[in-house]
mmCIF file of the N, C-alpha and C atoms, coordinates in Angstrom:
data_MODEL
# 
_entry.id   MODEL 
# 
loop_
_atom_site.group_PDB 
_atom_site.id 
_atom_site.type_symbol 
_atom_site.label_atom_id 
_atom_site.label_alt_id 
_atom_site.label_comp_id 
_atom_site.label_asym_id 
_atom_site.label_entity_id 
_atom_site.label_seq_id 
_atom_site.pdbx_PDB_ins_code 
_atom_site.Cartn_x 
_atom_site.Cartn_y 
_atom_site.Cartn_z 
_atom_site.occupancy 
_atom_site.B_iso_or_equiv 
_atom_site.pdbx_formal_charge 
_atom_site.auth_seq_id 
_atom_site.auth_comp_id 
_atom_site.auth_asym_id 
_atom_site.auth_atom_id 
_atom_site.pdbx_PDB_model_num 
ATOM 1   N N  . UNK A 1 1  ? 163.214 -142.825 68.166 1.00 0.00 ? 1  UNK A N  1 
ATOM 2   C CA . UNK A 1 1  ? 162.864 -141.583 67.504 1.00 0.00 ? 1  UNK A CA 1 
ATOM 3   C C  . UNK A 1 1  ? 164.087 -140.682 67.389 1.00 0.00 ? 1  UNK A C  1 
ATOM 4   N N  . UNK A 1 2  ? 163.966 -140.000 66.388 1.00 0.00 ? 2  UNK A N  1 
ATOM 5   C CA . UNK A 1 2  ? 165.457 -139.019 66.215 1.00 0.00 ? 2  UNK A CA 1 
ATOM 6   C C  . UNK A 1 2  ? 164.906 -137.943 67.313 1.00 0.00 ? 2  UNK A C  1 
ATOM 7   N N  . UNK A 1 3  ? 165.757 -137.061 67.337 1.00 0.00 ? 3  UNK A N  1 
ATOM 8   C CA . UNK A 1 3  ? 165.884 -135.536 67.584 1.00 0.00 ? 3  UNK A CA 1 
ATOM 9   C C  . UNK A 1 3  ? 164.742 -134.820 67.589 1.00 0.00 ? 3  UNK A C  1 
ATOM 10  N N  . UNK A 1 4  ? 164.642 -134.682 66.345 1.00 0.00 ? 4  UNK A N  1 
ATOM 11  C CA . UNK A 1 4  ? 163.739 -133.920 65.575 1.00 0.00 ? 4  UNK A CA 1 
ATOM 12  C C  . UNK A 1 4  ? 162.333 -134.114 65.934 1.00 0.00 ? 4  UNK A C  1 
ATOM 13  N N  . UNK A 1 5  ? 162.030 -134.971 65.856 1.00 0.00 ? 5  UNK A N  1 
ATOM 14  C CA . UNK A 1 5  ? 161.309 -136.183 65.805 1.00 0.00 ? 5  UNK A CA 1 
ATOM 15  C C  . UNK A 1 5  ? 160.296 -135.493 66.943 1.00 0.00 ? 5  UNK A C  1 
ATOM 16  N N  . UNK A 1 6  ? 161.158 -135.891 68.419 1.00 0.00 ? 6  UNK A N  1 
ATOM 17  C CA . UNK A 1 6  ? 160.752 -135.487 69.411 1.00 0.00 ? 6  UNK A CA 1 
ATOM 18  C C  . UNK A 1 6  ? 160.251 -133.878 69.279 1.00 0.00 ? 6  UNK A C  1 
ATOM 19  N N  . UNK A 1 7  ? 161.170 -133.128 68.807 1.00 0.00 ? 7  UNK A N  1 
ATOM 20  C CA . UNK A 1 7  ? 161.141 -131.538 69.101 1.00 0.00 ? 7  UNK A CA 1 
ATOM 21  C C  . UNK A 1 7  ? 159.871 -131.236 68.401 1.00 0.00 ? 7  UNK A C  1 
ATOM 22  N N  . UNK A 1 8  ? 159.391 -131.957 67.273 1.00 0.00 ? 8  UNK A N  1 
ATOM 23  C CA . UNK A 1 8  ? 158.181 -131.638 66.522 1.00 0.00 ? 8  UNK A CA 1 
ATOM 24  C C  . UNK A 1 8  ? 156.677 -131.815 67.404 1.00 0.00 ? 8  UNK A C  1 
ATOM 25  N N  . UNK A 1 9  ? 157.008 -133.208 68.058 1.00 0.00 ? 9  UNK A N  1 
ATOM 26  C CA . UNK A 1 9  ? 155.946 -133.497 68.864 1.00 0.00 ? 9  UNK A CA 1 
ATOM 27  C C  . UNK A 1 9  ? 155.353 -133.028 69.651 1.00 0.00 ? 9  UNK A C  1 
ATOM 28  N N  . UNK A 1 10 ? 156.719 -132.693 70.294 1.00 0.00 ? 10 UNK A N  1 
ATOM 29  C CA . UNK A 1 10 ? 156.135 -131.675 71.458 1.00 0.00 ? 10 UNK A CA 1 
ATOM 30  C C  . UNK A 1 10 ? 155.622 -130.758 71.269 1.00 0.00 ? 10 UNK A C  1 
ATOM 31  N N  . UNK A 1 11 ? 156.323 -129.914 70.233 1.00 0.00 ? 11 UNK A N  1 
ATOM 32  C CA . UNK A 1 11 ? 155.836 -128.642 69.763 1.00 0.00 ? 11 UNK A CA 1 
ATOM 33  C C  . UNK A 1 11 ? 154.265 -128.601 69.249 1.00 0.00 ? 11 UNK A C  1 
ATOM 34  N N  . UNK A 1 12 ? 153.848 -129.913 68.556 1.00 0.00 ? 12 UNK A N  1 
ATOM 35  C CA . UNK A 1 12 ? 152.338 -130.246 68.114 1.00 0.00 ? 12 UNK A CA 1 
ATOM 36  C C  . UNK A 1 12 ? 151.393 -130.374 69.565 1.00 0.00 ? 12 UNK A C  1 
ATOM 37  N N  . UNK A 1 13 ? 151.829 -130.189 70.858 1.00 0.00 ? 13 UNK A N  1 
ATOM 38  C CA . UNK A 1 13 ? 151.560 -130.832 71.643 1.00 0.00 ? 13 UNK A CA 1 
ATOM 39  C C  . UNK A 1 13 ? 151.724 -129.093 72.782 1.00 0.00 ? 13 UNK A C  1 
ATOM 40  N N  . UNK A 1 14 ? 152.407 -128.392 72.418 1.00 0.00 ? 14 UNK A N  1 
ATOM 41  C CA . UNK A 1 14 ? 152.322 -127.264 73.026 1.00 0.00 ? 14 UNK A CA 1 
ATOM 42  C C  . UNK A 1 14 ? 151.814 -126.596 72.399 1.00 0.00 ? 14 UNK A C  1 
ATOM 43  N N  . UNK A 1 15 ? 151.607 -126.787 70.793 1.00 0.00 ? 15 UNK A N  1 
ATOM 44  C CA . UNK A 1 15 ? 150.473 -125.806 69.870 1.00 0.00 ? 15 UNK A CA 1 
ATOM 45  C C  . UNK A 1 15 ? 149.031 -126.031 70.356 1.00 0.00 ? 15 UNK A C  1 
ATOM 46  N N  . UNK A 1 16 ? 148.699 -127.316 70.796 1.00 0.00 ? 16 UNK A N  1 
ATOM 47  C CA . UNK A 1 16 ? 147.027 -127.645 71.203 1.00 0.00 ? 16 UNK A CA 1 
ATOM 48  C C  . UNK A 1 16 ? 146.776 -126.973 72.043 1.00 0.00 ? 16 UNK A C  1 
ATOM 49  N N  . UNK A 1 17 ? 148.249 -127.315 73.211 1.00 0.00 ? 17 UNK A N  1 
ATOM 50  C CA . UNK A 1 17 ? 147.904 -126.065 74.346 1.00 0.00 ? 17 UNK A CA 1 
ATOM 51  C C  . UNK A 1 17 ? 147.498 -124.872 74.465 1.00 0.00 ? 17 UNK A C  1 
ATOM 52  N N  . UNK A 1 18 ? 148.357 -124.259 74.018 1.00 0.00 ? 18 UNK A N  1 
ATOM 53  C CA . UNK A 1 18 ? 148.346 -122.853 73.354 1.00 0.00 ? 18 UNK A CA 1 
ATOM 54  C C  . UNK A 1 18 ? 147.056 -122.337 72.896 1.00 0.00 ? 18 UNK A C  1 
ATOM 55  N N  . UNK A 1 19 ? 146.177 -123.465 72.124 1.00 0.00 ? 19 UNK A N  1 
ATOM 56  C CA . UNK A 1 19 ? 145.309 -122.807 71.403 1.00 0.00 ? 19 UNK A CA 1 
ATOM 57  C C  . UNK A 1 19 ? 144.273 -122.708 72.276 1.00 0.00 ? 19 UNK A C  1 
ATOM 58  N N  . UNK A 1 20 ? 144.404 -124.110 73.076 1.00 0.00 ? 20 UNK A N  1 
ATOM 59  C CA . UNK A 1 20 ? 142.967 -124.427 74.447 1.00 0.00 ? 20 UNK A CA 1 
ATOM 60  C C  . UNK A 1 20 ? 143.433 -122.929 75.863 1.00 0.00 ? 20 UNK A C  1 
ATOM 61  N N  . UNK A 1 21 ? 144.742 -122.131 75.976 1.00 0.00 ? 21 UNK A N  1 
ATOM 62  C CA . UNK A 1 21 ? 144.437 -121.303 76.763 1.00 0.00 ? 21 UNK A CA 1 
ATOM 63  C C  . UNK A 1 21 ? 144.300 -120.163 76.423 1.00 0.00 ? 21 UNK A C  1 
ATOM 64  N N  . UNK A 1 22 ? 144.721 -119.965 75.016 1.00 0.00 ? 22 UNK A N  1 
ATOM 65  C CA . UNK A 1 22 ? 144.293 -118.693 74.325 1.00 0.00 ? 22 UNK A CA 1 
ATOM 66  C C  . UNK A 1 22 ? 142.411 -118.709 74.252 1.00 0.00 ? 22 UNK A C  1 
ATOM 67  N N  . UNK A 1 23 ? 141.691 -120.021 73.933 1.00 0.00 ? 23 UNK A N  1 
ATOM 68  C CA . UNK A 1 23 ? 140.153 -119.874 74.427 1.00 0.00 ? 23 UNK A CA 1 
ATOM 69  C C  . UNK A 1 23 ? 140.377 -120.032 75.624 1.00 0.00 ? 23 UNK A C  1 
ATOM 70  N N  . UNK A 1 24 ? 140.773 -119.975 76.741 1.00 0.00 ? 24 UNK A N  1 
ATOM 71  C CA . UNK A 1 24 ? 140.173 -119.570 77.998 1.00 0.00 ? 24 UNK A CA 1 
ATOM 72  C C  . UNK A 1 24 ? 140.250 -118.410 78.609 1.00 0.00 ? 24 UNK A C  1 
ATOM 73  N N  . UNK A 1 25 ? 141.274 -117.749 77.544 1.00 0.00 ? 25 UNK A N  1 
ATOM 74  C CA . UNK A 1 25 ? 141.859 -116.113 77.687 1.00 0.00 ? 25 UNK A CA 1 
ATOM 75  C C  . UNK A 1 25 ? 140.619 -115.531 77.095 1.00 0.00 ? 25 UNK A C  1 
ATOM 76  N N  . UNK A 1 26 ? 139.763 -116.062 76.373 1.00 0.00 ? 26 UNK A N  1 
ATOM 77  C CA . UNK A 1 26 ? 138.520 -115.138 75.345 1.00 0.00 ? 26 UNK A CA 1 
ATOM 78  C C  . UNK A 1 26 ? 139.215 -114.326 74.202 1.00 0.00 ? 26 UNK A C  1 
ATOM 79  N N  . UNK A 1 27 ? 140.161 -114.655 73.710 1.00 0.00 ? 27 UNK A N  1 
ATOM 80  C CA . UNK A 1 27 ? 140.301 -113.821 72.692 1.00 0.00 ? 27 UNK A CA 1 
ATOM 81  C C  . UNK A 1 27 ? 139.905 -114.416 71.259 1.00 0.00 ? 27 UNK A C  1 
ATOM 82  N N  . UNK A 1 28 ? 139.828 -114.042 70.371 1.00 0.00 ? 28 UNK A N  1 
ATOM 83  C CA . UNK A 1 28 ? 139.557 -113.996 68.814 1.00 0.00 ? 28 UNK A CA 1 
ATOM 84  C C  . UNK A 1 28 ? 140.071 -114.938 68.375 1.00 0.00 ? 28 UNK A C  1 
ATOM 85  N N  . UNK A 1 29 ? 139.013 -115.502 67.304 1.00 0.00 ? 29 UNK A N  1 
ATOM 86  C CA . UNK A 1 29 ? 139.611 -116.716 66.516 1.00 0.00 ? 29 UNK A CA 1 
ATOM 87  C C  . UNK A 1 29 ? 141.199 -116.434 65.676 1.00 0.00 ? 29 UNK A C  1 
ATOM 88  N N  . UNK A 1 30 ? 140.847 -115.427 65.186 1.00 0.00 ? 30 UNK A N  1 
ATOM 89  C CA . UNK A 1 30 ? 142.060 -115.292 64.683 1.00 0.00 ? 30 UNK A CA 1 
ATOM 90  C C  . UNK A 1 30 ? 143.314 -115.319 65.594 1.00 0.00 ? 30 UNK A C  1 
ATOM 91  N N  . UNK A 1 31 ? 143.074 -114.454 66.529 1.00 0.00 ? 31 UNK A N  1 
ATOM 92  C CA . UNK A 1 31 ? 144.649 -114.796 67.672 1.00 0.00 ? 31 UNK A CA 1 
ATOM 93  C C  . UNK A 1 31 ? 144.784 -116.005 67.893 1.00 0.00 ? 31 UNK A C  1 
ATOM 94  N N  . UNK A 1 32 ? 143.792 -117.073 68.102 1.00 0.00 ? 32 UNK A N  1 
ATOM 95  C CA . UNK A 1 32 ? 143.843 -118.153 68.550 1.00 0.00 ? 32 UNK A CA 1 
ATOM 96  C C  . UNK A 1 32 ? 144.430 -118.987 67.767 1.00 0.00 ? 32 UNK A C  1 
ATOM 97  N N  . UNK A 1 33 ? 144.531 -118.634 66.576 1.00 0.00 ? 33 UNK A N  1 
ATOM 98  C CA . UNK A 1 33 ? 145.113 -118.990 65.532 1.00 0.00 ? 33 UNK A CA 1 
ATOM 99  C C  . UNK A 1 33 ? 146.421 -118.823 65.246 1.00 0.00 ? 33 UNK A C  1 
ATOM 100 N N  . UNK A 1 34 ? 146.674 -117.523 65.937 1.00 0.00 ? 34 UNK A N  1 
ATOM 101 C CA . UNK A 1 34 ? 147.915 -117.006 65.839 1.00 0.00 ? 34 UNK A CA 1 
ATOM 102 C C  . UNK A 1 34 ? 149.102 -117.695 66.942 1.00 0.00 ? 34 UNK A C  1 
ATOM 103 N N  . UNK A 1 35 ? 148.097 -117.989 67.841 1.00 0.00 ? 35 UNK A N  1 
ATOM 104 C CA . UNK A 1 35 ? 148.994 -118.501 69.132 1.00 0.00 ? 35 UNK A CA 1 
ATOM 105 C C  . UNK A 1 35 ? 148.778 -120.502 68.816 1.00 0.00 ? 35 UNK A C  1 
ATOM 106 N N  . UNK A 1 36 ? 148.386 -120.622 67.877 1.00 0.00 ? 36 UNK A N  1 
ATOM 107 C CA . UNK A 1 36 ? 148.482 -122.603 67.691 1.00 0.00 ? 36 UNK A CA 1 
ATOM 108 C C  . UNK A 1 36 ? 149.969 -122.389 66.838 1.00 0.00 ? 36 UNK A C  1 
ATOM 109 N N  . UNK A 1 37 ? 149.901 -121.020 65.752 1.00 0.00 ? 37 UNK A N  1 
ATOM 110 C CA . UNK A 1 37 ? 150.892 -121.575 64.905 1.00 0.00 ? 37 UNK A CA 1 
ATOM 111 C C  . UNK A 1 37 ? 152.447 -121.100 65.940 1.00 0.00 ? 37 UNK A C  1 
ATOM 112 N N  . UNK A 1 38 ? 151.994 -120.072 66.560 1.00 0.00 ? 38 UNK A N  1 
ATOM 113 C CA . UNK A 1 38 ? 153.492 -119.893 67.703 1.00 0.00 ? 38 UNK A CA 1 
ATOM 114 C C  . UNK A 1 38 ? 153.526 -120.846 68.348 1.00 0.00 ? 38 UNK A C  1 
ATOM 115 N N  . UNK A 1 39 ? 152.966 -121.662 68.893 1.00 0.00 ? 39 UNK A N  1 
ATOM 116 C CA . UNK A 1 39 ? 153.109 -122.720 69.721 1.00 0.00 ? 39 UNK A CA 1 
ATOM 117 C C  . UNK A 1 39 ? 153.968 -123.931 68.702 1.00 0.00 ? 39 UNK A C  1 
ATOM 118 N N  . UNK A 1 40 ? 153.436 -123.762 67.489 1.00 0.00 ? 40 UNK A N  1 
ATOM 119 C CA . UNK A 1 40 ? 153.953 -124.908 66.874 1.00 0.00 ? 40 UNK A CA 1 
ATOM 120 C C  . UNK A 1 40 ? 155.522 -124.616 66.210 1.00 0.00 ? 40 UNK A C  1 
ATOM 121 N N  . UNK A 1 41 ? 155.615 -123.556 66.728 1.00 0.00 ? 41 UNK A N  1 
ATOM 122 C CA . UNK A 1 41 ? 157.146 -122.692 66.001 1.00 0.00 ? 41 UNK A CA 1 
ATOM 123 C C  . UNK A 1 41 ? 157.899 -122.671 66.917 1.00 0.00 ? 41 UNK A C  1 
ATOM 124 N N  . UNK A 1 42 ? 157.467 -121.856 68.266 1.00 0.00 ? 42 UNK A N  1 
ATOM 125 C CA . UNK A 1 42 ? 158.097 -121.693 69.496 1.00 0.00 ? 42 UNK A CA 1 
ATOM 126 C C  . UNK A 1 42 ? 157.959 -122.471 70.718 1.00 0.00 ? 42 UNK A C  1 
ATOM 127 N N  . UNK A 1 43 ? 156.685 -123.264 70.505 1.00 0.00 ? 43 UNK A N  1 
ATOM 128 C CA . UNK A 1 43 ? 156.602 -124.025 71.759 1.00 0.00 ? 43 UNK A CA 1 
ATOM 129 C C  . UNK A 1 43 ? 156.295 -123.834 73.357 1.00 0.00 ? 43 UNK A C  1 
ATOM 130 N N  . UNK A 1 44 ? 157.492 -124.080 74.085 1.00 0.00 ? 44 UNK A N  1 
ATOM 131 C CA . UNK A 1 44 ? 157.402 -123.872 75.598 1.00 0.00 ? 44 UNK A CA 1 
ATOM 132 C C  . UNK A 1 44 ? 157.279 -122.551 75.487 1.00 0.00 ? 44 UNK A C  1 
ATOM 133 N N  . UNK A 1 45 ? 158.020 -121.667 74.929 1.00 0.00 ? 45 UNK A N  1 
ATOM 134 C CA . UNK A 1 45 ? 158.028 -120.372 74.634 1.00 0.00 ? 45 UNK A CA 1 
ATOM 135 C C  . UNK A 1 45 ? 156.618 -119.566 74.828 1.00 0.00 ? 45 UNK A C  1 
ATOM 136 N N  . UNK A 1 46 ? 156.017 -119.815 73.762 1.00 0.00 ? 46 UNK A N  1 
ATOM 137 C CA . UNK A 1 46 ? 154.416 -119.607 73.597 1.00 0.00 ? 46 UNK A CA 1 
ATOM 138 C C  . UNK A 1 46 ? 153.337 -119.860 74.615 1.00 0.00 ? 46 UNK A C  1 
ATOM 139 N N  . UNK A 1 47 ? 153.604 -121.006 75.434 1.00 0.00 ? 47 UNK A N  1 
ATOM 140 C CA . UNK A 1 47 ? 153.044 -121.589 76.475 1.00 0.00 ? 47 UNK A CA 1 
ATOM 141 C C  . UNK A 1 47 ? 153.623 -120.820 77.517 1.00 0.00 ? 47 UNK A C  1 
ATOM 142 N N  . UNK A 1 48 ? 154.830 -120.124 77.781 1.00 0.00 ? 48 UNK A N  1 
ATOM 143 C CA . UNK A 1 48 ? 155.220 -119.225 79.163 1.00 0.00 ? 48 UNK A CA 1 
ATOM 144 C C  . UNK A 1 48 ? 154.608 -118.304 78.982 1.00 0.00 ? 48 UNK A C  1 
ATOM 145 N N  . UNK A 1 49 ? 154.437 -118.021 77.391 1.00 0.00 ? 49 UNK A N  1 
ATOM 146 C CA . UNK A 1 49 ? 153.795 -116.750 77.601 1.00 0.00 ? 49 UNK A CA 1 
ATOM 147 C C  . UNK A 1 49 ? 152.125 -116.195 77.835 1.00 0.00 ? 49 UNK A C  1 
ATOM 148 N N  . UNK A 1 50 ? 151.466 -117.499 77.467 1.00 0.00 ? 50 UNK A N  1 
ATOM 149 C CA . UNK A 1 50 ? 150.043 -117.851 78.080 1.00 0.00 ? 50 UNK A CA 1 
ATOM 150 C C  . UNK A 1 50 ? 149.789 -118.095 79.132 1.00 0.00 ? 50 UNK A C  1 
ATOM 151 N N  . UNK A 1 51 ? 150.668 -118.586 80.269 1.00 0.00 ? 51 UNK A N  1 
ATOM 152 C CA . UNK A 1 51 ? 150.611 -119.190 81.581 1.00 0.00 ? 51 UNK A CA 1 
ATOM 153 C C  . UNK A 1 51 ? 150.601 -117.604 82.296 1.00 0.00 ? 51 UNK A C  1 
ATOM 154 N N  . UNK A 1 52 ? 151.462 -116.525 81.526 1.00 0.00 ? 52 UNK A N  1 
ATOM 155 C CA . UNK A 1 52 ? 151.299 -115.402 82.454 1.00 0.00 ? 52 UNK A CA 1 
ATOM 156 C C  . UNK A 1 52 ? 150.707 -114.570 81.862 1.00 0.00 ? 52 UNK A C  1 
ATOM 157 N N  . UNK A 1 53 ? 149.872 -114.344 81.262 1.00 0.00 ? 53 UNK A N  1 
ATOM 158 C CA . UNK A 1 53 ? 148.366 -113.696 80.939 1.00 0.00 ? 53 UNK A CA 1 
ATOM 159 C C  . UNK A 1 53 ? 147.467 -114.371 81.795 1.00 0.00 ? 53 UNK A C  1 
ATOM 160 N N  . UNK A 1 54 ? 147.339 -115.939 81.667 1.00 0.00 ? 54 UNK A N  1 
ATOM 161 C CA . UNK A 1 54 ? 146.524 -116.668 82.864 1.00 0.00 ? 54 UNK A CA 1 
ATOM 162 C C  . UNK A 1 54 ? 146.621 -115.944 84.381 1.00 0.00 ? 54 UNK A C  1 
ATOM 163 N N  . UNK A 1 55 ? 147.578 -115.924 84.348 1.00 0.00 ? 55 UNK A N  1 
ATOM 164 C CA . UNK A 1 55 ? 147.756 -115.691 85.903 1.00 0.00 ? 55 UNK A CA 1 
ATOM 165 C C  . UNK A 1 55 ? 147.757 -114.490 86.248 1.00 0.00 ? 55 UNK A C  1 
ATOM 166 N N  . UNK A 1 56 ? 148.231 -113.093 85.043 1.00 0.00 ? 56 UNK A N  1 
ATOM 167 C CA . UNK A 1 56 ? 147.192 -111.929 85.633 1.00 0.00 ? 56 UNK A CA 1 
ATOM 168 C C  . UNK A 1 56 ? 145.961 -111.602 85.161 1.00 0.00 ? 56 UNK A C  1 
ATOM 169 N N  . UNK A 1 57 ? 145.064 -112.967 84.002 1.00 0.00 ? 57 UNK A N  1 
ATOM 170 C CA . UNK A 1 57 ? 143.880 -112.710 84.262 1.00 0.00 ? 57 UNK A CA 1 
ATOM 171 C C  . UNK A 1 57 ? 143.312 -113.326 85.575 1.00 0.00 ? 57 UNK A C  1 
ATOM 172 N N  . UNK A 1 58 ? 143.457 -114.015 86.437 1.00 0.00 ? 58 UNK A N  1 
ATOM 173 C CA . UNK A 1 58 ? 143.537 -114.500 87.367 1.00 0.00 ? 58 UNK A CA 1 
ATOM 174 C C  . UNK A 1 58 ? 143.477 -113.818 88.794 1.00 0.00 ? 58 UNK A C  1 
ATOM 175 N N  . UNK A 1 59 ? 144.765 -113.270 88.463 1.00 0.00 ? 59 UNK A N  1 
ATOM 176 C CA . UNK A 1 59 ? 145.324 -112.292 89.753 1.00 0.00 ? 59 UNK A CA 1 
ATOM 177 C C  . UNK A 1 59 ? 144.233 -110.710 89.585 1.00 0.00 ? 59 UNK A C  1 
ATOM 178 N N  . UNK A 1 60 ? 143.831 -110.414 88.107 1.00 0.00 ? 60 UNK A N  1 
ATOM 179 C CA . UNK A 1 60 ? 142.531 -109.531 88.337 1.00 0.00 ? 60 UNK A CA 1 
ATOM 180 C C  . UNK A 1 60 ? 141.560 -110.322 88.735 1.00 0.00 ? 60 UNK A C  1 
ATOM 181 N N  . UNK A 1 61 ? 140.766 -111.121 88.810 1.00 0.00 ? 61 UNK A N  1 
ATOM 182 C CA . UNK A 1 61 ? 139.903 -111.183 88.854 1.00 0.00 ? 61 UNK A CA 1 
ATOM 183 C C  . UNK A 1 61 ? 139.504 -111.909 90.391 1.00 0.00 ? 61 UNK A C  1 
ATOM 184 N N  . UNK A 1 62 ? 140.546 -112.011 90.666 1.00 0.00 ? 62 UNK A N  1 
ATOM 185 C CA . UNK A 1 62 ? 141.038 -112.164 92.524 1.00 0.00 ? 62 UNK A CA 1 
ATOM 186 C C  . UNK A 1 62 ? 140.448 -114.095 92.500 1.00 0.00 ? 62 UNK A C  1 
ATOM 187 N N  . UNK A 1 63 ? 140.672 -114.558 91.383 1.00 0.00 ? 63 UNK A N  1 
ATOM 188 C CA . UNK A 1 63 ? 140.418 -116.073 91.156 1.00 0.00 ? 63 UNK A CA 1 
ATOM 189 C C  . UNK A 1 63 ? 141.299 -117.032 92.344 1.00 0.00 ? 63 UNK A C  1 
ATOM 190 N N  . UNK A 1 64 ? 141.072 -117.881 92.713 1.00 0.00 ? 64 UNK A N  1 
ATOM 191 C CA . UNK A 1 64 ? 142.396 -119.351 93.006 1.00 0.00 ? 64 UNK A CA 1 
ATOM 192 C C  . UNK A 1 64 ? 143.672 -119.327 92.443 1.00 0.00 ? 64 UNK A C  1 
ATOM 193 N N  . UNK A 1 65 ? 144.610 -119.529 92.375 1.00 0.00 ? 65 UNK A N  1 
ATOM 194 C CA . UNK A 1 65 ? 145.709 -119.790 91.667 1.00 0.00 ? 65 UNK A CA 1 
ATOM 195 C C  . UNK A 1 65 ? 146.436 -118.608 91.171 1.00 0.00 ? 65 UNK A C  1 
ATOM 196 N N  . UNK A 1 66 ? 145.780 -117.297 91.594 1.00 0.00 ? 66 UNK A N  1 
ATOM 197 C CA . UNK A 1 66 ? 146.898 -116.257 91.415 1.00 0.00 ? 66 UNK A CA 1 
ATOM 198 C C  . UNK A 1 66 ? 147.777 -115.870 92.622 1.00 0.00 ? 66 UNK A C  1 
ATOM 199 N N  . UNK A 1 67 ? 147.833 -116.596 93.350 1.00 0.00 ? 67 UNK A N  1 
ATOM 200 C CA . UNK A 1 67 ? 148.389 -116.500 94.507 1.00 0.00 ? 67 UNK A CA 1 
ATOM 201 C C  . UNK A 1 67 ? 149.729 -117.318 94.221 1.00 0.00 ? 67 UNK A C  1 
ATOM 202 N N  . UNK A 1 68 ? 149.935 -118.089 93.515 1.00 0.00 ? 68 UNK A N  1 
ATOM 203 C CA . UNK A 1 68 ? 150.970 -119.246 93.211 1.00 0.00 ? 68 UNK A CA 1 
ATOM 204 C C  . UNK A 1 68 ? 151.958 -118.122 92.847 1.00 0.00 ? 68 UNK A C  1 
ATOM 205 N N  . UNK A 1 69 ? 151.936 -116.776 91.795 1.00 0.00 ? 69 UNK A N  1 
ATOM 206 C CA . UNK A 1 69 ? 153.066 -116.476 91.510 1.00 0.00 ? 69 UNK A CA 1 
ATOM 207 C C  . UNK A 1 69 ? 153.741 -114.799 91.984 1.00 0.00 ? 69 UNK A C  1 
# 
């Protein structure tokens, strides 16, 4: 596989993400929408930035796993 190749994949592959924690965040179809196509632009990027909304929806809600950060 080239370069590219790879960088696309992943990125198709951090957009799914993106979109499956933006629904676990509860927000709007449309954001959710908004955060598949950042994921598919920006990637890991997009995904750091969902992992820490997770974790202070988390850390409010005094859940498991807000203790990790």
């Amino acid at each position: 596989m080239q370069s590219w190749e790879v960088i696309a994949v992943c990125n198709v592959y951090c957009a799914i993400v993106c979109a499956k924690w933006a629904l676990d965040l509860g927000v709007g179809q449309a954001r959710q929408i908004l955060f598949l196509i950042g994921g598919l632009l920006f990637g890991p990027l997009m995904m750091l930035s969902l992992y820490i909304h997770l974790i202070n929806k988390a850390k409010k809600e005094g859940r498991p796993g807000a203790g990790m950060a």
